[in-house]
LOKE-25139 format. One record per residue (C-alpha): residue number from 1; residue in one letter; x, y, z. Coordinates in nm, 3 decimals. Example, Ala and Ser with C-alpha at 12.3 -4.5 7.8 and 13.67 -1.06 7.14 Angstrom:
REM LOKE-25139
{1,'A',{1.230,-0.450,0.780}};
{2,'S',{1.367,-0.106,0.714}};
//
This chain:
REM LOKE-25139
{1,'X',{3.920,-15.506,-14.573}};
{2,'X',{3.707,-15.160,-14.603}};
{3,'X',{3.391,-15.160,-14.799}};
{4,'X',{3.353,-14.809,-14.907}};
{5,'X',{2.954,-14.688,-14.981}};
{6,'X',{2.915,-14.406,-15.175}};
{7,'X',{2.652,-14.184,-15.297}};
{8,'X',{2.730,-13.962,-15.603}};
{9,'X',{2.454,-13.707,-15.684}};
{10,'X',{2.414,-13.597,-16.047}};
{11,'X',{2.171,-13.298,-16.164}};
{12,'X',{2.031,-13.305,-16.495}};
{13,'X',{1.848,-12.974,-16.473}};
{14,'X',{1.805,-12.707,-16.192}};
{15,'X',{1.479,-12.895,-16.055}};
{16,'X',{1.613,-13.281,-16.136}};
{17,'X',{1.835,-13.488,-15.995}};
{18,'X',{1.959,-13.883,-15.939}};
{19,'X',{2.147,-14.023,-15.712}};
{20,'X',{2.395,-14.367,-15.808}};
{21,'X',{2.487,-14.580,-15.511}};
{22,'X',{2.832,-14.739,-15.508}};
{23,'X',{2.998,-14.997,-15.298}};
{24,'X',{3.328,-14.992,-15.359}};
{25,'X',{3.336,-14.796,-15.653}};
{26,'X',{3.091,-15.029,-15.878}};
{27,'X',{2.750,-14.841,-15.923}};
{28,'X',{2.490,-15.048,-15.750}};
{29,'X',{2.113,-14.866,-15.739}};
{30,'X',{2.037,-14.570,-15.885}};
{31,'X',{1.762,-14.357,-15.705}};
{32,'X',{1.585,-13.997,-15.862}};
{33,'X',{1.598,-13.705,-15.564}};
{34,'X',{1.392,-13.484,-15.448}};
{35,'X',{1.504,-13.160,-15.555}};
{36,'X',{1.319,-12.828,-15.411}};
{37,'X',{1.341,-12.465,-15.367}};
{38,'X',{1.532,-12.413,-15.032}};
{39,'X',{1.426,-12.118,-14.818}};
{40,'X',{1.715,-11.897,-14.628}};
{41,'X',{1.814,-12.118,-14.362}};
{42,'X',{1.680,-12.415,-14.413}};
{43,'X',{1.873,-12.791,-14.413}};
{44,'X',{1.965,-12.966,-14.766}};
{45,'X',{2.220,-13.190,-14.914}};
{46,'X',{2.497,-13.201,-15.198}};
{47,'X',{2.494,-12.881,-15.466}};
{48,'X',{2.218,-12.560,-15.420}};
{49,'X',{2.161,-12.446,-15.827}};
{50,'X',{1.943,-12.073,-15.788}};
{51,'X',{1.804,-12.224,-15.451}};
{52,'X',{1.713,-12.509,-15.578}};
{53,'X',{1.875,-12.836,-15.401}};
{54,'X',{1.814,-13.182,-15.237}};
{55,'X',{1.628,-13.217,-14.949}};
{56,'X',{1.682,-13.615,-14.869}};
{57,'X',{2.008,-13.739,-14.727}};
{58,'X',{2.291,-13.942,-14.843}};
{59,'X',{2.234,-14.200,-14.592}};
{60,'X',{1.816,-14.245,-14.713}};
{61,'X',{1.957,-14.343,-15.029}};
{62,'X',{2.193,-14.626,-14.844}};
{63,'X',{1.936,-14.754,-14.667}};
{64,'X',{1.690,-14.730,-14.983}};
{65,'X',{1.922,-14.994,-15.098}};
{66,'X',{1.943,-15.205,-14.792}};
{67,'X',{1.625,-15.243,-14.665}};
{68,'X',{1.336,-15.097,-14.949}};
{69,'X',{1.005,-15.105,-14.862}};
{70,'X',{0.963,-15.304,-15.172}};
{71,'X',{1.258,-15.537,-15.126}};
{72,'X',{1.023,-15.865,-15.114}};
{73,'X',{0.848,-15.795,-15.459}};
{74,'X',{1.209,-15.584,-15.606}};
{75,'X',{1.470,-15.741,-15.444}};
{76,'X',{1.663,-15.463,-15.391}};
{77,'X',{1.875,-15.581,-15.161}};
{78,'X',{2.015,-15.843,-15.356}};
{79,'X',{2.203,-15.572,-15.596}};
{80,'X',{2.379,-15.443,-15.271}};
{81,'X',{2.435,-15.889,-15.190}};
{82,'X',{2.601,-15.937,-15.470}};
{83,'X',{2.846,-15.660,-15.499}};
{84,'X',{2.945,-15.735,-15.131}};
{85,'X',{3.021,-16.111,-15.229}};
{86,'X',{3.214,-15.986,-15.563}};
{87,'X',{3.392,-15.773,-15.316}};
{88,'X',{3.473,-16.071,-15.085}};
{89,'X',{3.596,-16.291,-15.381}};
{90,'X',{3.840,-16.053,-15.489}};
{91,'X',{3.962,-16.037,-15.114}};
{92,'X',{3.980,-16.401,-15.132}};
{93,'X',{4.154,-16.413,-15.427}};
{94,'X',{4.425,-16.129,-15.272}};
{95,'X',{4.322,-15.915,-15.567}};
{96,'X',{4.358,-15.488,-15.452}};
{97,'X',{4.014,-15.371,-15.457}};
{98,'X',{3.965,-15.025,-15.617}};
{99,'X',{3.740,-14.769,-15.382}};
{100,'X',{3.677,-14.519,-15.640}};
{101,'X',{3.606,-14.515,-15.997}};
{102,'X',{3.888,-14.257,-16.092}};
{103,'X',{4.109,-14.487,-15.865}};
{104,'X',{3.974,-14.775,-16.122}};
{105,'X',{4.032,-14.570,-16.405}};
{106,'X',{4.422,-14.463,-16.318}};
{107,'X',{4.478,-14.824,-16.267}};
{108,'X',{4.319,-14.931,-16.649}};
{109,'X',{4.546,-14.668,-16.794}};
{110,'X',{4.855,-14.689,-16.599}};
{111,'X',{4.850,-14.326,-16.462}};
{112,'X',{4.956,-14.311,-16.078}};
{113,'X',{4.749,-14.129,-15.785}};
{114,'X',{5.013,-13.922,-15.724}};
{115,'X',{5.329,-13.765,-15.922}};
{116,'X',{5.572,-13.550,-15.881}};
{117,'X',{5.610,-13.316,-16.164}};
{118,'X',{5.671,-12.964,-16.248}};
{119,'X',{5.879,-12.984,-15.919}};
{120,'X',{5.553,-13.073,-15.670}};
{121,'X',{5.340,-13.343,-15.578}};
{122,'X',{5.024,-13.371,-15.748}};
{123,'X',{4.718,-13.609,-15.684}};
{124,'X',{4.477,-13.770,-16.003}};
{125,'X',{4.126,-13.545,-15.972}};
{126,'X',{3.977,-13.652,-16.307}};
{127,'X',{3.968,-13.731,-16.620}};
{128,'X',{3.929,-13.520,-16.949}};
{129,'X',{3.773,-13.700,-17.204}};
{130,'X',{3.862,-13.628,-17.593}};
{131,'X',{3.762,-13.604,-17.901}};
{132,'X',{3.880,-13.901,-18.028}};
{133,'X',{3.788,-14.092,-17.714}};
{134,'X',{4.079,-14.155,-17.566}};
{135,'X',{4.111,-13.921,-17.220}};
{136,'X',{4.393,-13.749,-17.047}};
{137,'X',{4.464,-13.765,-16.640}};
{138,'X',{4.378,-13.413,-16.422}};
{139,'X',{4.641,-13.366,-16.168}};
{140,'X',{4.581,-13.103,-15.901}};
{141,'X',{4.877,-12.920,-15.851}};
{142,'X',{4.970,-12.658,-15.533}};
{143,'X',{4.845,-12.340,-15.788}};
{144,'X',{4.562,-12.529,-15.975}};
{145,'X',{4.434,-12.833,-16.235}};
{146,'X',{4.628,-12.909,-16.507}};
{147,'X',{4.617,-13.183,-16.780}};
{148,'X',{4.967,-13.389,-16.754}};
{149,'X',{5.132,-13.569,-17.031}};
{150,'X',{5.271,-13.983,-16.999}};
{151,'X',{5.612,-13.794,-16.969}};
{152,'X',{5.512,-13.611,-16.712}};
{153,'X',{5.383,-13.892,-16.485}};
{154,'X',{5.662,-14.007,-16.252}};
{155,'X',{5.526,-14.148,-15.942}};
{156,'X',{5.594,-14.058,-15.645}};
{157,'X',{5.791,-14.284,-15.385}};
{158,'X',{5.472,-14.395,-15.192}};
{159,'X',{5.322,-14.523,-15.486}};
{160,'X',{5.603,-14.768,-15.620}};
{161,'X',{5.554,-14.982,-15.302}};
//
């Protein structure tokens, strides 16, 4: 079995930012970041908006969750505890673990990771959410994105096994 970790960075404005924590795909801890004006030359992490970008690593976020300096009074650590022992049930019960949310998603709505269509193989990169609130699948494609319709979405030979 893999357990997968994950931290997803989001940025709300130029100077703000959060990071979610994910084990296995299921959001875990959420943490804000420390978002500041980055000099030519000098180290940060995930996206740079008008030189403006995180300056704290993926991995302080993993081990925020793991061992916080609060964890006696927050119990921090107990979030990350029970996701891994969800995770081990549904090993247990032989039940395929999703890594990823989109992964999680394509499963929900019956859309395979990969097709061939449009005479290629294309791979699921998101999910375009609309107006009525359904959502359609993203395939990447060799020349680009492109929304594909249920017709569309014949899987390819890896994925029927």
């Amino acid at each position: 079995m893999e357990i997968k970790i994950t931290v997803e960075r989001r940025r709300s404005s130029v100077t703000q930012g959060m990071v979610d924590v994910l084990i296995n795909g299921e959001k875990v801890m959420d943490f804000g970041d420390t978002i500041e004006l980055i000099n030519p030359g000098d180290k940060y992490y995930g996206e740079m908006i008008g030189h403006w970008a995180s300056t704290v690593p993926d991995t302080q976020f993993i081990l925020g969750l793991l061992f916080h300096p609060f964890d006696e009074l927050y119990k921090y650590s107990e979030r990350a505890k029970t996701a891994l022992l969800k995770a081990k049930e549904i090993e247990e019960d032989g039940a395929e673990i999703y890594r990823t949310e989109l992964q999680e998603i394509a499963h929900k709505n019956g859309w395979p990771m990969r097709i061939k269509a449009r005479g290629y193989v294309a791979f699921l990169v998101g999910v375009q959410p609309l107006n009525d609130g359904k959502s359609e699948p993203i395939y990447r494609f060799p020349g680009g994105d492109s929304l594909v319709d249920e017709c569309e979405m014949i899987p390819t030979e890896e994925d029927d096994e």
